[in-house]
C-alpha positions in Angstrom: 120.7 91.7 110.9 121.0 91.8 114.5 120.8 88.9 117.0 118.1 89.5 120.1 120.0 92.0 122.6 122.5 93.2 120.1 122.4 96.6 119.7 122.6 98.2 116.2 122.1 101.6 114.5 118.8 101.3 111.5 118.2 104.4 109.3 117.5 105.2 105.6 118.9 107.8 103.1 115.9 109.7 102.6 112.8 110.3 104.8 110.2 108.3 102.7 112.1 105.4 102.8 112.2 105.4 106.3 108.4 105.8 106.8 108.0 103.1 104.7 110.2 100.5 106.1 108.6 101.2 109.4 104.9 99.8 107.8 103.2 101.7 110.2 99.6 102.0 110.3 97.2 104.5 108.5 96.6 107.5 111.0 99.8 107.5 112.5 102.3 110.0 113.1 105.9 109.2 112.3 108.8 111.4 113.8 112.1 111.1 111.8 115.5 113.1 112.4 118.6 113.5 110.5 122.1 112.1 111.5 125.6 113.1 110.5 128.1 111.2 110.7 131.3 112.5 112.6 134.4 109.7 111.7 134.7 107.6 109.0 133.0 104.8 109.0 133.9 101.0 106.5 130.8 100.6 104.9 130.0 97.6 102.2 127.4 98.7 99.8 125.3 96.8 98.4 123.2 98.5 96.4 126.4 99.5 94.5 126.4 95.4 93.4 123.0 95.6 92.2 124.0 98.6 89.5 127.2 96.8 88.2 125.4 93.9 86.9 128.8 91.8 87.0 130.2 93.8 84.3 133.4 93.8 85.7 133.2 90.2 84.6 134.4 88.6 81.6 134.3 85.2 80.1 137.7 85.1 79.5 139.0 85.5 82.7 141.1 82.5 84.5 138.8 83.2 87.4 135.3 83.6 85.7 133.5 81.0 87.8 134.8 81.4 90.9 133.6 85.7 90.4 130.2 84.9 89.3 129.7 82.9 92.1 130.6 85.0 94.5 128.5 87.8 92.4 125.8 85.5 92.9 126.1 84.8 96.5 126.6 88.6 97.0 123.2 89.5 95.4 121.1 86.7 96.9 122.7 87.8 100.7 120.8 91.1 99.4 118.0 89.7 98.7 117.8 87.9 102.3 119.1 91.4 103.9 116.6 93.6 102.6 113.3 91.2 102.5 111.3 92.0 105.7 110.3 88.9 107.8 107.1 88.1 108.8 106.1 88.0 112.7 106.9 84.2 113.8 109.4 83.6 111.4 112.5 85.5 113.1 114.6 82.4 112.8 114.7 83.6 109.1 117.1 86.4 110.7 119.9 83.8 110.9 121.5 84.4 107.5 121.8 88.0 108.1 123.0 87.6 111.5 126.0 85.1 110.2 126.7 87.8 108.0 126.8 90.2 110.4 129.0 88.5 112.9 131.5 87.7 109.8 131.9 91.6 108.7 132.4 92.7 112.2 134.6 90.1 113.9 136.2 87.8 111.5 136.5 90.1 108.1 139.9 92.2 108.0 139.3 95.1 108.2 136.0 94.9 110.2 133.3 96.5 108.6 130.9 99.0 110.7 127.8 98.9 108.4 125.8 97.4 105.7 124.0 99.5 102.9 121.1 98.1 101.1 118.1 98.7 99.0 114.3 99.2 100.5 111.5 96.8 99.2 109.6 99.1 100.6 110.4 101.9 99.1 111.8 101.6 95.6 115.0 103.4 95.0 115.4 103.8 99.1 118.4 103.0 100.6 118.8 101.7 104.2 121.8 101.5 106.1 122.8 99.3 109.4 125.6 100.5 111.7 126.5 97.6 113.6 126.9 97.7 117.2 131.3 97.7 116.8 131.2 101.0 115.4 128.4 102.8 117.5 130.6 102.9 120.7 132.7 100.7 122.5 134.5 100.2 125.5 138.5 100.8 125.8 140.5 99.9 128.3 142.9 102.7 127.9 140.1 105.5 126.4 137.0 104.4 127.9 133.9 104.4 125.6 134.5 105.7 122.0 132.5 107.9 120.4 129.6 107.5 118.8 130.0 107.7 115.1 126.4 109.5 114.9 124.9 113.4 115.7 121.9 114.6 115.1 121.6 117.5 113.0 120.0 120.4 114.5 116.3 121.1 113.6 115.8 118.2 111.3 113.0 116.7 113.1 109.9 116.4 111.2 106.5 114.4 111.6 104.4 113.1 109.0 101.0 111.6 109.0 100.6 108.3 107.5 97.5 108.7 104.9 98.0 105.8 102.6 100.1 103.1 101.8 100.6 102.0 98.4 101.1 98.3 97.3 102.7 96.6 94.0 102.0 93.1 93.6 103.1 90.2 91.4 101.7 87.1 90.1 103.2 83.9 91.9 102.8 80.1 91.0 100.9 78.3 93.6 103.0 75.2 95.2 101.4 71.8 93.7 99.0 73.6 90.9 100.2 74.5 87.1 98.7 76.9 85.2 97.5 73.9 82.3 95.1 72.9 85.0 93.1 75.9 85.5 92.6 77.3 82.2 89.4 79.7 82.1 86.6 80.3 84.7 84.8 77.2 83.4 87.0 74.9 84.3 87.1 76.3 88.2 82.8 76.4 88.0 82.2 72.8 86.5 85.3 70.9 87.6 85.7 67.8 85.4 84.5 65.1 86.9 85.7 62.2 88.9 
Protein backbone atom coordinates (compact mmCIF):
# COMPACT_ATOMS: atom_id res chain seq x y z
CA UNK A 1 0.00 0.00 0.00
CA UNK A 2 2.93 2.07 0.14
CA UNK A 3 4.59 4.10 -2.63
CA UNK A 4 8.61 3.31 -3.12
CA UNK A 5 10.29 5.47 -0.13
CA UNK A 6 7.21 5.82 1.92
CA UNK A 7 7.56 4.55 5.11
CA UNK A 8 4.79 2.41 6.68
CA UNK A 9 4.23 0.08 9.74
CA UNK A 10 3.23 -4.02 8.30
CA UNK A 11 2.26 -6.49 11.03
CA UNK A 12 -0.43 -9.23 11.59
CA UNK A 13 -2.70 -10.19 14.58
CA UNK A 14 -1.30 -13.37 15.34
CA UNK A 15 2.22 -14.92 14.75
CA UNK A 16 1.32 -17.54 12.05
CA UNK A 17 -0.10 -15.17 9.99
CA UNK A 18 2.80 -13.22 9.96
CA UNK A 19 5.15 -16.06 9.02
CA UNK A 20 3.03 -16.73 6.34
CA UNK A 21 2.68 -13.48 4.71
CA UNK A 22 6.39 -13.23 4.78
CA UNK A 23 6.51 -16.62 2.14
CA UNK A 24 9.81 -17.37 3.33
CA UNK A 25 11.70 -20.26 2.37
CA UNK A 26 11.79 -23.85 3.84
CA UNK A 27 14.76 -23.86 6.49
CA UNK A 28 14.52 -20.49 7.58
CA UNK A 29 14.33 -18.92 10.74
CA UNK A 30 11.72 -16.20 11.31
CA UNK A 31 12.04 -13.74 14.34
CA UNK A 32 8.69 -12.05 15.20
CA UNK A 33 7.87 -9.63 18.22
CA UNK A 34 4.88 -8.20 19.71
CA UNK A 35 3.70 -4.46 19.66
CA UNK A 36 1.33 -2.50 21.80
CA UNK A 37 -0.10 0.18 20.91
CA UNK A 38 0.22 3.34 23.16
CA UNK A 39 -2.56 6.12 21.62
CA UNK A 40 -5.40 5.60 19.79
CA UNK A 41 -5.18 5.08 16.56
CA UNK A 42 -8.44 5.54 13.35
CA UNK A 43 -8.34 2.35 11.92
CA UNK A 44 -10.83 1.21 8.89
CA UNK A 45 -11.41 -2.49 9.05
CA UNK A 46 -11.99 -4.35 6.55
CA UNK A 47 -12.33 -7.57 7.42
CA UNK A 48 -15.25 -6.29 9.48
CA UNK A 49 -17.02 -5.70 5.66
CA UNK A 50 -16.34 -9.12 4.70
CA UNK A 51 -18.58 -10.57 7.95
CA UNK A 52 -21.56 -8.20 7.35
CA UNK A 53 -22.38 -9.44 4.04
CA UNK A 54 -24.35 -6.02 3.20
CA UNK A 55 -26.91 -6.92 5.66
CA UNK A 56 -27.30 -3.61 6.77
CA UNK A 57 -28.78 -3.30 3.33
CA UNK A 58 -32.25 -3.43 2.26
CA UNK A 59 -34.18 -3.31 -0.94
CA UNK A 60 -36.36 -0.94 0.13
CA UNK A 61 -34.16 1.73 0.89
CA UNK A 62 -34.26 5.15 -1.15
CA UNK A 63 -30.46 4.64 -1.41
CA UNK A 64 -30.15 0.85 -2.18
CA UNK A 65 -28.02 1.23 -5.33
CA UNK A 66 -25.90 3.78 -4.45
CA UNK A 67 -25.00 1.35 -0.85
CA UNK A 68 -24.43 -1.70 -2.81
CA UNK A 69 -22.14 -0.13 -4.91
CA UNK A 70 -20.16 1.30 -2.63
CA UNK A 71 -20.35 -2.29 -0.64
CA UNK A 72 -19.02 -3.57 -3.81
CA UNK A 73 -16.26 -1.22 -4.35
CA UNK A 74 -15.33 -1.68 -0.72
CA UNK A 75 -14.90 -5.53 -1.02
CA UNK A 76 -13.11 -5.52 -4.37
CA UNK A 77 -10.47 -2.66 -2.82
CA UNK A 78 -9.95 -5.81 -0.35
CA UNK A 79 -9.49 -7.95 -2.59
CA UNK A 80 -6.70 -5.73 -4.47
CA UNK A 81 -5.32 -4.89 -0.78
CA UNK A 82 -4.80 -8.18 0.47
CA UNK A 83 -3.70 -10.27 -2.92
CA UNK A 84 0.18 -10.33 -2.93
CA UNK A 85 1.82 -9.20 -6.19
CA UNK A 86 4.13 -10.96 -8.08
CA UNK A 87 7.92 -9.69 -8.57
CA UNK A 88 7.72 -7.39 -11.86
CA UNK A 89 4.32 -6.53 -11.54
CA UNK A 90 4.62 -3.62 -8.67
CA UNK A 91 2.73 -1.25 -10.88
CA UNK A 92 -0.22 -3.39 -9.60
CA UNK A 93 0.50 -1.50 -6.22
CA UNK A 94 -1.12 1.60 -7.66
CA UNK A 95 -4.72 1.01 -6.52
CA UNK A 96 -3.68 0.46 -2.99
CA UNK A 97 -1.39 3.30 -3.03
CA UNK A 98 -4.47 5.79 -4.38
CA UNK A 99 -6.19 4.44 -1.51
CA UNK A 100 -3.71 5.05 0.77
CA UNK A 101 -2.99 8.59 -0.10
CA UNK A 102 -7.01 9.18 0.06
CA UNK A 103 -7.41 7.87 3.84
CA UNK A 104 -4.37 9.72 5.01
CA UNK A 105 -4.56 13.14 3.27
CA UNK A 106 -7.82 13.84 1.76
CA UNK A 107 -10.46 11.61 4.06
CA UNK A 108 -11.76 13.74 7.16
CA UNK A 109 -10.72 12.50 9.71
CA UNK A 110 -7.46 10.91 8.32
CA UNK A 111 -7.23 7.45 8.94
CA UNK A 112 -3.75 5.92 10.42
CA UNK A 113 -4.22 2.30 9.24
CA UNK A 114 -5.86 -0.33 7.20
CA UNK A 115 -6.96 -3.85 8.56
CA UNK A 116 -7.31 -6.68 6.28
CA UNK A 117 -7.54 -10.37 5.78
CA UNK A 118 -4.33 -12.77 4.93
CA UNK A 119 -4.54 -14.94 1.77
CA UNK A 120 -1.98 -16.40 3.24
CA UNK A 121 -3.11 -17.39 6.15
CA UNK A 122 -6.86 -18.03 6.39
CA UNK A 123 -8.63 -16.28 9.20
CA UNK A 124 -5.19 -13.94 9.66
CA UNK A 125 -5.52 -10.47 9.91
CA UNK A 126 -2.88 -7.90 8.79
CA UNK A 127 -2.78 -4.50 9.67
CA UNK A 128 -0.87 -1.30 7.90
CA UNK A 129 -0.06 1.77 9.91
CA UNK A 130 0.56 4.35 7.48
CA UNK A 131 3.47 6.55 7.66
CA UNK A 132 0.97 9.77 9.22
CA UNK A 133 0.46 8.09 12.28
CA UNK A 134 3.99 6.38 12.99
CA UNK A 135 5.67 9.76 13.81
CA UNK A 136 5.69 13.07 12.45
CA UNK A 137 7.31 16.26 12.59
CA UNK A 138 5.81 19.40 14.50
CA UNK A 139 6.74 22.57 14.33
CA UNK A 140 5.72 23.50 17.76
CA UNK A 141 6.41 19.69 19.51
CA UNK A 142 8.91 18.29 17.33
CA UNK A 143 8.50 14.54 16.30
CA UNK A 144 5.42 12.82 17.80
CA UNK A 145 5.44 9.69 19.16
CA UNK A 146 5.43 6.70 17.78
CA UNK A 147 2.10 4.99 18.13
CA UNK A 148 4.05 1.46 18.59
CA UNK A 149 6.15 -0.38 21.73
CA UNK A 150 7.37 -3.47 21.81
CA UNK A 151 6.23 -5.68 24.47
CA UNK A 152 8.90 -7.02 26.65
CA UNK A 153 10.08 -10.61 25.98
CA UNK A 154 7.76 -11.43 23.16
CA UNK A 155 10.37 -12.29 20.73
CA UNK A 156 10.20 -15.65 19.45
CA UNK A 157 11.87 -17.60 16.36
CA UNK A 158 10.35 -20.28 14.45
CA UNK A 159 11.79 -22.59 11.84
CA UNK A 160 10.07 -22.73 8.58
CA UNK A 161 9.42 -26.64 7.95
CA UNK A 162 6.67 -26.68 5.46
CA UNK A 163 4.41 -24.65 3.69
CA UNK A 164 1.05 -25.70 2.86
CA UNK A 165 -0.81 -24.71 -0.40
CA UNK A 166 -4.72 -24.72 -1.44
CA UNK A 167 -5.42 -24.47 -4.94
CA UNK A 168 -8.41 -23.87 -7.20
CA UNK A 169 -9.43 -24.79 -10.61
CA UNK A 170 -9.16 -21.74 -13.17
CA UNK A 171 -10.51 -21.43 -16.83
CA UNK A 172 -7.66 -21.09 -19.21
CA UNK A 173 -7.99 -17.69 -21.41
CA UNK A 174 -9.17 -18.73 -25.09
CA UNK A 175 -10.01 -22.60 -24.21
CA UNK A 176 -13.69 -23.89 -22.92
CA UNK A 177 -14.10 -26.79 -21.19
CA UNK A 178 -16.53 -28.45 -24.35
CA UNK A 179 -13.26 -28.65 -26.18
CA UNK A 180 -11.31 -30.90 -24.05
CA UNK A 181 -13.58 -33.41 -22.88
CA UNK A 182 -11.67 -36.67 -21.71
CA UNK A 183 -7.92 -37.74 -22.17
CA UNK A 184 -8.83 -39.00 -25.72
CA UNK A 185 -9.51 -36.08 -27.04
CA UNK A 186 -6.02 -34.42 -25.75
CA UNK A 187 -4.05 -37.94 -27.19
CA UNK A 188 -5.79 -38.15 -30.78
CA UNK A 189 -6.65 -34.59 -31.49
CA UNK A 190 -9.34 -34.57 -34.19
CA UNK A 191 -8.05 -33.90 -37.21
CA UNK A 192 -7.45 -31.06 -39.49
Amino acid sequence: MNPEGVSVFYGSFERPTCVAELRPPLGVQVSSVEFRTVRPLRVLDFTLLEKSHGMALSYFQDDFRNRAMLFRLLRHLHDRIKTPIRPGEEHEYLTTQVLAEYLTAIHQPPLDAVVFGSVQHEEGKNIVIFGRALGAFHADTGWSTDPLRVVPDTVEAVLVKRVDYSTSPVQIPGTSSDQIDSDDDYWNPPER
